[in-house]
PDB file of N, CA, C, O and CB in Angstrom:
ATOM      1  N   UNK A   1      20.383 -31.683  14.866  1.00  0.00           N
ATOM      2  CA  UNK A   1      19.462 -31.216  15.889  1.00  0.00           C
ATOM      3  C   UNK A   1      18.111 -30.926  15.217  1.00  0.00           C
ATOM      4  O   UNK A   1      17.944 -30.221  14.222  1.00  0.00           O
ATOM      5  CB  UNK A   1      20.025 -29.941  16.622  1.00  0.00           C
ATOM      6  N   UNK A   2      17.235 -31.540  15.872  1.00  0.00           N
ATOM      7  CA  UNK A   2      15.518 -30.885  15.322  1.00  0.00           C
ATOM      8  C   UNK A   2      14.874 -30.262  15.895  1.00  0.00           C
ATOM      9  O   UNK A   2      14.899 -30.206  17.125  1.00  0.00           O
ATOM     10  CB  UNK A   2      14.473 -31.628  15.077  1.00  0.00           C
ATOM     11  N   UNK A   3      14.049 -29.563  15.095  1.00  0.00           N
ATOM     12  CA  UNK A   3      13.190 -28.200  15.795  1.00  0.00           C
ATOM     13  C   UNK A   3      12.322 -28.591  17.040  1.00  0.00           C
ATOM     14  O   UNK A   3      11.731 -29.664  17.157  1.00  0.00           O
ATOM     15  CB  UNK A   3      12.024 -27.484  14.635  1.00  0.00           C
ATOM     16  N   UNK A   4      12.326 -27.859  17.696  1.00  0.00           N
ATOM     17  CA  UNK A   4      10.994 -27.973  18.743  1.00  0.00           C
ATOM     18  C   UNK A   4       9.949 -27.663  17.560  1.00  0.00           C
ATOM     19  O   UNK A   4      10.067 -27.222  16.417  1.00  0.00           O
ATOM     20  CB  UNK A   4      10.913 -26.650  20.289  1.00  0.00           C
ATOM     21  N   UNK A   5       8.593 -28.209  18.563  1.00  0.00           N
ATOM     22  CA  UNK A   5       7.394 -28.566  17.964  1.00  0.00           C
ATOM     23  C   UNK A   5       6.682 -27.551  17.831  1.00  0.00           C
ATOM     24  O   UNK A   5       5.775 -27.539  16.999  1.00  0.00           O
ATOM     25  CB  UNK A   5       6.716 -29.473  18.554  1.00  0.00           C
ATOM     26  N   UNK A   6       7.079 -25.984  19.009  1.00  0.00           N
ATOM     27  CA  UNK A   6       6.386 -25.151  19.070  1.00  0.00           C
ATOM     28  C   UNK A   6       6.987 -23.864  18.021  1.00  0.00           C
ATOM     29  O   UNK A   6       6.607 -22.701  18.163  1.00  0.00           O
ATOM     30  CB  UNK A   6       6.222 -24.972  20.482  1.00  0.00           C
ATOM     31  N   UNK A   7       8.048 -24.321  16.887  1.00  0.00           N
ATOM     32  CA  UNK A   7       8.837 -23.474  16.028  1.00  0.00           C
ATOM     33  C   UNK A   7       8.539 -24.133  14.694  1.00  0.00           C
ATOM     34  O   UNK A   7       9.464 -23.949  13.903  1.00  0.00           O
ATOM     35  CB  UNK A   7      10.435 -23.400  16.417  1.00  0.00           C
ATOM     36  N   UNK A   8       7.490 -24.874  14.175  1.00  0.00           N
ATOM     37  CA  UNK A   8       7.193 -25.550  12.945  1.00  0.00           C
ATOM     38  C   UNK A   8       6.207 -24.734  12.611  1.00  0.00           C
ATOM     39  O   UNK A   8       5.265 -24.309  13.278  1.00  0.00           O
ATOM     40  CB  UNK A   8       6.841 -27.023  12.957  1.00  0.00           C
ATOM     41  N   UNK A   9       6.580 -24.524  11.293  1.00  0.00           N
ATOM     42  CA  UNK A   9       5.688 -23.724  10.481  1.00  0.00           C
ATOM     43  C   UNK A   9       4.485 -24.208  10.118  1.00  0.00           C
ATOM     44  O   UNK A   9       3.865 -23.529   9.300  1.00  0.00           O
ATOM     45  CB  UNK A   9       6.230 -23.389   9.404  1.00  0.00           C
ATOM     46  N   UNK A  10       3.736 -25.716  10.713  1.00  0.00           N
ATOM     47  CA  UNK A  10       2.938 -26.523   9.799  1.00  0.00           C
ATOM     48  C   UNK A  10       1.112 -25.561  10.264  1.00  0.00           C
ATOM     49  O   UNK A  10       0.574 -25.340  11.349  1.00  0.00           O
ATOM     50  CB  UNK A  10       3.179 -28.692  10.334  1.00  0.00           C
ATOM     51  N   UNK A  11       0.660 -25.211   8.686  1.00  0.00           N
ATOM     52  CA  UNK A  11      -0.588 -24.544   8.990  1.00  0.00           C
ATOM     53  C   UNK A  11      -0.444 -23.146   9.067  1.00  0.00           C
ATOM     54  O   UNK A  11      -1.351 -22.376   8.750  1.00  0.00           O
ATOM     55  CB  UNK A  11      -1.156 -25.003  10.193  1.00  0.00           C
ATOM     56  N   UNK A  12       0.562 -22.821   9.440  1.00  0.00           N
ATOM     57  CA  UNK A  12       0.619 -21.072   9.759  1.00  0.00           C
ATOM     58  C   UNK A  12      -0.019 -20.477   8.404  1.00  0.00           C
ATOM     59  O   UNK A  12      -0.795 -19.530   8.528  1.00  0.00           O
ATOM     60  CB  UNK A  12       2.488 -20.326  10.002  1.00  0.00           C
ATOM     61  N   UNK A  13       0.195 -20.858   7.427  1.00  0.00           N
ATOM     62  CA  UNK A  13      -0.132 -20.012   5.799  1.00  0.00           C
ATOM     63  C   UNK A  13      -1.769 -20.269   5.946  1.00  0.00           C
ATOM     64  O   UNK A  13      -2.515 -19.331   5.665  1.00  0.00           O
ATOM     65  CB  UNK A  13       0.739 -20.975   3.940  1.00  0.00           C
ATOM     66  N   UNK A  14      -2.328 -21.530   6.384  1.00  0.00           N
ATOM     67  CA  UNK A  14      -3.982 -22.063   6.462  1.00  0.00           C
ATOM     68  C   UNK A  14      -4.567 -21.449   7.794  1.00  0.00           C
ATOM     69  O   UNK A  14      -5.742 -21.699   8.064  1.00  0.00           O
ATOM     70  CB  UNK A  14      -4.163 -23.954   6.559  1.00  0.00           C
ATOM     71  N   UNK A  15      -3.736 -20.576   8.732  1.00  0.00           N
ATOM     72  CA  UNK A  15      -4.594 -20.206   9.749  1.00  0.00           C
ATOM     73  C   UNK A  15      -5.696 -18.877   9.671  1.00  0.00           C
ATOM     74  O   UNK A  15      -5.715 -18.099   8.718  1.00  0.00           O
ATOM     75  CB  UNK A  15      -3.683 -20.023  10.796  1.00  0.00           C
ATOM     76  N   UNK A  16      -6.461 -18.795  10.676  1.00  0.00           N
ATOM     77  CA  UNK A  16      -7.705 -17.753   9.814  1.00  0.00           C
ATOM     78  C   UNK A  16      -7.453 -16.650  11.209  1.00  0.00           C
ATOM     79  O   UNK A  16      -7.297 -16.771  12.424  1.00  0.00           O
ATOM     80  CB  UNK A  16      -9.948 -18.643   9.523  1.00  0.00           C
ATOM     81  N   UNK A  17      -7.531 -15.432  10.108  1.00  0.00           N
ATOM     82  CA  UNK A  17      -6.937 -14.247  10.853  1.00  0.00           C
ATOM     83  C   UNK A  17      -8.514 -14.017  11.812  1.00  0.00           C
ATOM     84  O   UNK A  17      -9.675 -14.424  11.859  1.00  0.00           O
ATOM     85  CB  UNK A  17      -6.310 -12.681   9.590  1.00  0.00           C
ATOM     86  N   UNK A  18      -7.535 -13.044  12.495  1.00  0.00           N
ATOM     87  CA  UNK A  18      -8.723 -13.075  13.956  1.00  0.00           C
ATOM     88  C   UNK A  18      -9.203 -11.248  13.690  1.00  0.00           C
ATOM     89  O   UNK A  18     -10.285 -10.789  14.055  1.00  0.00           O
ATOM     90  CB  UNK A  18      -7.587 -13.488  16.204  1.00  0.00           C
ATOM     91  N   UNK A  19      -8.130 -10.457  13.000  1.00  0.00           N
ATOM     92  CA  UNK A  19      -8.065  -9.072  12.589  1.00  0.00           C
ATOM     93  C   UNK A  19      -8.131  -8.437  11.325  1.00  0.00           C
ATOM     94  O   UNK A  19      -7.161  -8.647  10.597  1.00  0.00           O
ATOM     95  CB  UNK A  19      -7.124  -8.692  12.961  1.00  0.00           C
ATOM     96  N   UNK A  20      -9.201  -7.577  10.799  1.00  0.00           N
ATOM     97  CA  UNK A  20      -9.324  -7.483   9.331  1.00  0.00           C
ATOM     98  C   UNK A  20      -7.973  -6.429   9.052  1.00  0.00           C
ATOM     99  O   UNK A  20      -7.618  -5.654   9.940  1.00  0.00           O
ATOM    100  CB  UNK A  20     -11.010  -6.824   8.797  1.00  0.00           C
ATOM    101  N   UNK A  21      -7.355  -6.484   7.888  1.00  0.00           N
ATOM    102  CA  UNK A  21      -6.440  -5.202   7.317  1.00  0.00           C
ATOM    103  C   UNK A  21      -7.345  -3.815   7.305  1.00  0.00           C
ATOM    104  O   UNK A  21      -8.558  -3.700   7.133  1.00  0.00           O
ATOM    105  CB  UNK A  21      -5.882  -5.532   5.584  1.00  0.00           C
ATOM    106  N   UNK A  22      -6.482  -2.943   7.512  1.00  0.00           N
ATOM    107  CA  UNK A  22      -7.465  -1.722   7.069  1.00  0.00           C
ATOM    108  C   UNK A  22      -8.058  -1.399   6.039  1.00  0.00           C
ATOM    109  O   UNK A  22      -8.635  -0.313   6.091  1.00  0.00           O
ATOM    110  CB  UNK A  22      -7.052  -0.766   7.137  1.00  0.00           C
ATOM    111  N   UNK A  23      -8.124  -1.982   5.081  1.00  0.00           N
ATOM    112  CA  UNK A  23      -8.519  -1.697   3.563  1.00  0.00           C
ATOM    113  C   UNK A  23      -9.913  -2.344   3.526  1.00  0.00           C
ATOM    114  O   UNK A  23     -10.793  -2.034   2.722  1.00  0.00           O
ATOM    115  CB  UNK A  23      -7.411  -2.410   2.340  1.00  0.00           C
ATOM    116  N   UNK A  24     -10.020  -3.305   4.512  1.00  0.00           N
ATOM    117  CA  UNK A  24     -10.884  -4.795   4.375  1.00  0.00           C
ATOM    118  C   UNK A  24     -11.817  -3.863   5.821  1.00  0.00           C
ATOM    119  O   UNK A  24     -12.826  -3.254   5.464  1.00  0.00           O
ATOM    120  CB  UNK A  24      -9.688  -6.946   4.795  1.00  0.00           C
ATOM    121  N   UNK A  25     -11.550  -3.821   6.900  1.00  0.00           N
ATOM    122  CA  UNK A  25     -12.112  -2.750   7.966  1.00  0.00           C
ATOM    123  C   UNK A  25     -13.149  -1.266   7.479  1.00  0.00           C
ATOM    124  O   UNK A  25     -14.296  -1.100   7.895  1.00  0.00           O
ATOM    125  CB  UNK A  25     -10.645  -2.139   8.674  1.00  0.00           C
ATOM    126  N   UNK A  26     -12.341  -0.198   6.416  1.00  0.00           N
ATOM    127  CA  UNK A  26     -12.627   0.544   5.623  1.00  0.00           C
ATOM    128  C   UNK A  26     -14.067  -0.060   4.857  1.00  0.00           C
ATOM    129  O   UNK A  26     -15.079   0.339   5.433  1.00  0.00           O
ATOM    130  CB  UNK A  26     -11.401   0.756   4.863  1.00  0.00           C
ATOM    131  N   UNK A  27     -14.323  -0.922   3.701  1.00  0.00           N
ATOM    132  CA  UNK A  27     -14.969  -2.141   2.968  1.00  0.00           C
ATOM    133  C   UNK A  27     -16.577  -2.366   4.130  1.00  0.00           C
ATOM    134  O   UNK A  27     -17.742  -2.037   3.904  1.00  0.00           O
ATOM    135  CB  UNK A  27     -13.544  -3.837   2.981  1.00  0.00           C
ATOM    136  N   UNK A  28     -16.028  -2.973   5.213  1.00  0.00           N
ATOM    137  CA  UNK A  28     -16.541  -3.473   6.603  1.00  0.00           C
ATOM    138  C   UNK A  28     -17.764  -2.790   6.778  1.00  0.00           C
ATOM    139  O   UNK A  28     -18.967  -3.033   6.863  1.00  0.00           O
ATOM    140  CB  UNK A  28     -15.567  -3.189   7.858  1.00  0.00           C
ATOM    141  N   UNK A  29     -16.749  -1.558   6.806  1.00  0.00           N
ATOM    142  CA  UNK A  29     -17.578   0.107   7.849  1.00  0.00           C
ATOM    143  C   UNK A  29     -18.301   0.713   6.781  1.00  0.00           C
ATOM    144  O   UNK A  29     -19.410   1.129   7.114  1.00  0.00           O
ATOM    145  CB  UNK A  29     -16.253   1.680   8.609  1.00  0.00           C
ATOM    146  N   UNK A  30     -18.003   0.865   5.682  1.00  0.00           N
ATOM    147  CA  UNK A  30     -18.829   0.976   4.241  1.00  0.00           C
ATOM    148  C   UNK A  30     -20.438   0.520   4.724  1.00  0.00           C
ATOM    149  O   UNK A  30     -21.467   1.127   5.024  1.00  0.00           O
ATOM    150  CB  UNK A  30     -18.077  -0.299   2.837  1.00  0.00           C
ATOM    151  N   UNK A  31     -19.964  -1.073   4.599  1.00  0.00           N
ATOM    152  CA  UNK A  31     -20.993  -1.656   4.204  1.00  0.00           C
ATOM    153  C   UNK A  31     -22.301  -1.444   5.405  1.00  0.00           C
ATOM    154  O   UNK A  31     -23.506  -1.371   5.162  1.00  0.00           O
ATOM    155  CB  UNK A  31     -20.511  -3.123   3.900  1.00  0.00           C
ATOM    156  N   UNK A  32     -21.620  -1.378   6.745  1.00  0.00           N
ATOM    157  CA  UNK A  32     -22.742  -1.111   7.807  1.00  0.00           C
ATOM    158  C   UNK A  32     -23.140   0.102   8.061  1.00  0.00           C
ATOM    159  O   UNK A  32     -23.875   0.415   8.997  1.00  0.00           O
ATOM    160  CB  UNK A  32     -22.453  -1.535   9.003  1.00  0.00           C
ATOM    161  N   UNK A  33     -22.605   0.945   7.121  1.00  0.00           N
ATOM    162  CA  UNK A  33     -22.862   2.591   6.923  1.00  0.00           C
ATOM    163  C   UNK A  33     -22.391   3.638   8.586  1.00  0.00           C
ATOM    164  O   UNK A  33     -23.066   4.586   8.987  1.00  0.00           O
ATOM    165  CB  UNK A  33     -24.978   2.765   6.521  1.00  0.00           C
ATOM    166  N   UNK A  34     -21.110   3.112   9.274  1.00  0.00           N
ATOM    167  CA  UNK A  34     -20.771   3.857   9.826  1.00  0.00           C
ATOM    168  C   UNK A  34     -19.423   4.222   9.614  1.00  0.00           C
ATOM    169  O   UNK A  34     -18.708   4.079  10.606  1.00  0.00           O
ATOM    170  CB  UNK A  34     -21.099   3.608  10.768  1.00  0.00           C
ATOM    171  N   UNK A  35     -18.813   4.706   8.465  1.00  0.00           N
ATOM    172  CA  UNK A  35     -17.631   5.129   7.742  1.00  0.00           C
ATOM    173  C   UNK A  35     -18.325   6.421   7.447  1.00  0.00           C
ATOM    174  O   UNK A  35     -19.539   6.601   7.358  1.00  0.00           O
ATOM    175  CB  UNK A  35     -17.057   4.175   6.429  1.00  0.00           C
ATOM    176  N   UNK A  36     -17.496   7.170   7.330  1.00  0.00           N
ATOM    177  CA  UNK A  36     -17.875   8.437   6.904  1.00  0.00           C
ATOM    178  C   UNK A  36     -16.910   9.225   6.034  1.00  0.00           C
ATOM    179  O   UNK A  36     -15.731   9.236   6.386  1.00  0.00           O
ATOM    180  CB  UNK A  36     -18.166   9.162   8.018  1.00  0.00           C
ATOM    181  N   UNK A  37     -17.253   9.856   4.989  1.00  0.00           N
ATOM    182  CA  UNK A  37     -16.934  10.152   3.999  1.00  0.00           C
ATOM    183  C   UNK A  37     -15.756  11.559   4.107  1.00  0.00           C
ATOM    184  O   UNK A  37     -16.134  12.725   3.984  1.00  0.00           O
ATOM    185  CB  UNK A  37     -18.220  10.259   3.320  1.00  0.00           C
ATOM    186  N   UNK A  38     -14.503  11.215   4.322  1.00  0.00           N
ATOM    187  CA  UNK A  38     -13.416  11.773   3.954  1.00  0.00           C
ATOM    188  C   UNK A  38     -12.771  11.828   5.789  1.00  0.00           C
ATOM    189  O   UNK A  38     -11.970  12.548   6.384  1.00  0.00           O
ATOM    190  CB  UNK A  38     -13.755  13.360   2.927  1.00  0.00           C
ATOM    191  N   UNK A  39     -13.448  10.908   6.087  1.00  0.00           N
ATOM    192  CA  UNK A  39     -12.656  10.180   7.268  1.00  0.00           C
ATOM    193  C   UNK A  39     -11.104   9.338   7.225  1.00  0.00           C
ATOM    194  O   UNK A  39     -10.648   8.748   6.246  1.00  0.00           O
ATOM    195  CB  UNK A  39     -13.643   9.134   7.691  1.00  0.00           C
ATOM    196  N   UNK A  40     -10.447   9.480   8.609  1.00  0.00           N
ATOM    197  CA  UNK A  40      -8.630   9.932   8.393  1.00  0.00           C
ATOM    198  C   UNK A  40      -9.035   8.114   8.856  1.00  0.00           C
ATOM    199  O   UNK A  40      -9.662   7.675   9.819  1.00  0.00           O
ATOM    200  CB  UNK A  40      -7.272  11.610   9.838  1.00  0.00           C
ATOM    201  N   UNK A  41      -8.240   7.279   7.489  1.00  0.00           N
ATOM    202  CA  UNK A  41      -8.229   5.816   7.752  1.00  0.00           C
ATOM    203  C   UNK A  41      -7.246   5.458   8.753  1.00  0.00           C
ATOM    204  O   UNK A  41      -6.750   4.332   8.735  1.00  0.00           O
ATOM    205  CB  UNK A  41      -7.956   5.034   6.525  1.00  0.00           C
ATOM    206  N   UNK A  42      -6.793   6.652   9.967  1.00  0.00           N
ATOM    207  CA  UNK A  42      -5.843   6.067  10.565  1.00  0.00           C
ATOM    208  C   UNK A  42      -6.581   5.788  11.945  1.00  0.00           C
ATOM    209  O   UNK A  42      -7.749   6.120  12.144  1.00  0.00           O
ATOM    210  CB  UNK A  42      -4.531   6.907  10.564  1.00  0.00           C
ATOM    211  N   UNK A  43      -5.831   5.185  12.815  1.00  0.00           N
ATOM    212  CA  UNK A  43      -6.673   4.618  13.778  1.00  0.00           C
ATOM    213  C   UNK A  43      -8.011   4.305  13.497  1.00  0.00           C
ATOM    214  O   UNK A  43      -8.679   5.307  13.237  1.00  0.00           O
ATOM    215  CB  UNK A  43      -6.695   5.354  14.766  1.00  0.00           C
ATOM    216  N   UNK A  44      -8.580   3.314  13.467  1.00  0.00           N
ATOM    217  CA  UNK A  44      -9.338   2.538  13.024  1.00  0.00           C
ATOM    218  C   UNK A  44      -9.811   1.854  14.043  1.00  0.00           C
ATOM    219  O   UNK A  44      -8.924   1.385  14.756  1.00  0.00           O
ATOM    220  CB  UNK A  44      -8.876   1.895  12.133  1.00  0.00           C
ATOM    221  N   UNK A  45     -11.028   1.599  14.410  1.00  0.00           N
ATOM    222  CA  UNK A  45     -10.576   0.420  15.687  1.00  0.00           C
ATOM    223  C   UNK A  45     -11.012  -0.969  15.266  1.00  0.00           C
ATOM    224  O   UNK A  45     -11.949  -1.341  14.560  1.00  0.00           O
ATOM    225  CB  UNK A  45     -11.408   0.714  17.306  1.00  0.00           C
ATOM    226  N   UNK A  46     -10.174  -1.545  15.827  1.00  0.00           N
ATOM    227  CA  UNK A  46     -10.139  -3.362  15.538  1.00  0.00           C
ATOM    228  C   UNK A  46     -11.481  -3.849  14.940  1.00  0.00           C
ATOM    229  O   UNK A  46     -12.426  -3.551  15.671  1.00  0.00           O
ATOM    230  CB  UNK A  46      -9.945  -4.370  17.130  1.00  0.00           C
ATOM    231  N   UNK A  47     -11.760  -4.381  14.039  1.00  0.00           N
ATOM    232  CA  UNK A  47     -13.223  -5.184  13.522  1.00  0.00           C
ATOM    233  C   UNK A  47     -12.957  -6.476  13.443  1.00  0.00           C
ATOM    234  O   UNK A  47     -12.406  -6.646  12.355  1.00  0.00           O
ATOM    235  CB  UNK A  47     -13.845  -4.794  12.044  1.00  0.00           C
ATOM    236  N   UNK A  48     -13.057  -7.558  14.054  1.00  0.00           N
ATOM    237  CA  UNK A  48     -13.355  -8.943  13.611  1.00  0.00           C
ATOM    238  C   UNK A  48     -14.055  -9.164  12.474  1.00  0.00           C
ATOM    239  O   UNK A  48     -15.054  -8.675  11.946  1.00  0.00           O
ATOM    240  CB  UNK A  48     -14.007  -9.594  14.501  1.00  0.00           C
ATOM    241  N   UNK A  49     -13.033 -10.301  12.149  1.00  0.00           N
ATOM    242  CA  UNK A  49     -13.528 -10.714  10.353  1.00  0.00           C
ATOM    243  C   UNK A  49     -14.998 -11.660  11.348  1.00  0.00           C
ATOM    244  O   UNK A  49     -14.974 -12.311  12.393  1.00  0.00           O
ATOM    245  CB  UNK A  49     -11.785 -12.264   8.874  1.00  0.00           C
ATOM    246  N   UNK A  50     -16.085 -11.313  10.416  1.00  0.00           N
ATOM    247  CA  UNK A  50     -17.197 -12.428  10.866  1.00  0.00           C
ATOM    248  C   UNK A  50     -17.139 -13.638  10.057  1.00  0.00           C
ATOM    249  O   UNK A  50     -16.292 -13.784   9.176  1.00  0.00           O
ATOM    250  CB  UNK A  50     -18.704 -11.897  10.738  1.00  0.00           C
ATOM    251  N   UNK A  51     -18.115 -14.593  10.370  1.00  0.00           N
ATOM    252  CA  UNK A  51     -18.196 -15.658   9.559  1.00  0.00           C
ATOM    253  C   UNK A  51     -16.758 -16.464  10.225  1.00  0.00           C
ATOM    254  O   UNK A  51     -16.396 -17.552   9.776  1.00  0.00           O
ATOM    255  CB  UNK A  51     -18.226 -15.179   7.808  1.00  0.00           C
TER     256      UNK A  51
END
């Protein structure tokens, strides 16, 4: 029996994330200077990777 077409792994490892990690978000908010300094990294809200 062979897989359906919509259960193939082909590309999944080459696809480009739509959501930064929090570490990379944190980095983000740094850089546009609205992070603030000894702010709780939890809830975060969503940042799109640009570019």
């Amino acid at each position: 029996m062979s897989k359906h077409n919509s259960l193939k792994a082909t590309g999944s490892a080459a696809g480009k994330r739509s959501v930064l990690k929090r570490f990379e978000r944190i980095k983000l908010m740094q850089e546009r200077g609205t992070w603030k300094e000894g702010q709780s990294p939890i809830g975060l809200p969503k940042t799109k990777a640009e570019g």
